[in-house]
N, C-alpha and C positions, 0 to 999 in steps of 0.2 A: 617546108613541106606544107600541104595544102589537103586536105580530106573536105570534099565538096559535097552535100548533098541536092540532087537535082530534085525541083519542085513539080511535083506533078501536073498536067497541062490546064488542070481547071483554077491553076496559081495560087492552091492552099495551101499555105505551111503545110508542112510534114510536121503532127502532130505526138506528143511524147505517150509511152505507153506506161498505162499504172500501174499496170502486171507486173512491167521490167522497172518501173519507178526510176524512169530513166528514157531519154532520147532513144530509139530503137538504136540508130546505127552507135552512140554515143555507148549503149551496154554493150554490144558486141564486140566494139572496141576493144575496150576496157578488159572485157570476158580475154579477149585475144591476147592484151600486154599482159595478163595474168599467166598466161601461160600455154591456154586453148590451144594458141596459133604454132605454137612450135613447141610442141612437149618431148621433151627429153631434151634441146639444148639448153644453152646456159643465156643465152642472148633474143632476144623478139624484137625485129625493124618494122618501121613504119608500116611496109611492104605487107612484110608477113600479118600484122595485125590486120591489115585493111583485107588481103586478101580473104580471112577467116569471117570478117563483117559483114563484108559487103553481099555476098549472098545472104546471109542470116536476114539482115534488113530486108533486100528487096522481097524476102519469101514470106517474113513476118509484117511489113507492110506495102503493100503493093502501090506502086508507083512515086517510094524512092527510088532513086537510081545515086548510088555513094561514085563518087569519081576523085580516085587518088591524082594529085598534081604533083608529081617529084620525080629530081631525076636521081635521085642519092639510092635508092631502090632499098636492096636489102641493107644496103652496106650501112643506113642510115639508122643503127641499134638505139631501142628507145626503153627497155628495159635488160635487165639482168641480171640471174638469177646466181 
């Protein structure tokens, strides 16, 4: 599994934020294996983390773009509770 973030076009790093004391998309993440991303089941896939991120990032810093590389999808459980 692969979670890519895309560089925005002027080739700066995508910078970490102090707020979140942490990589934007890298909190979000996280935020999501915690729970975020599927609350009430028992299990959270790559999938479902990234999906809960990925927007969060691009709205919190504008011009990432997170791009998941996997083909295991949901089925590919990365916590559980």
């Amino acid at each position: 599994m692969r979670a890519d973030r895309a560089w925005p076009e002027n080739g700066v790093a995508p910078g970490e934020s102090s707020q979140l004391r942490n990589g934007v998309f890298t909190h979000y993440f996280v935020e999501g294996l915690r729970g975020a991303a599927n609350s009430g089941g028992k299990t959270t896939s790559a999938q479902q983390a990234f999906e809960y991120a990925a927007p969060r990032t691009s709205e919190h810093a504008a011009g990432q773009l997170p791009q998941l590389m996997d083909r295991r999808g949901k089925k590919f459980a990365l916590t559980s509770r």
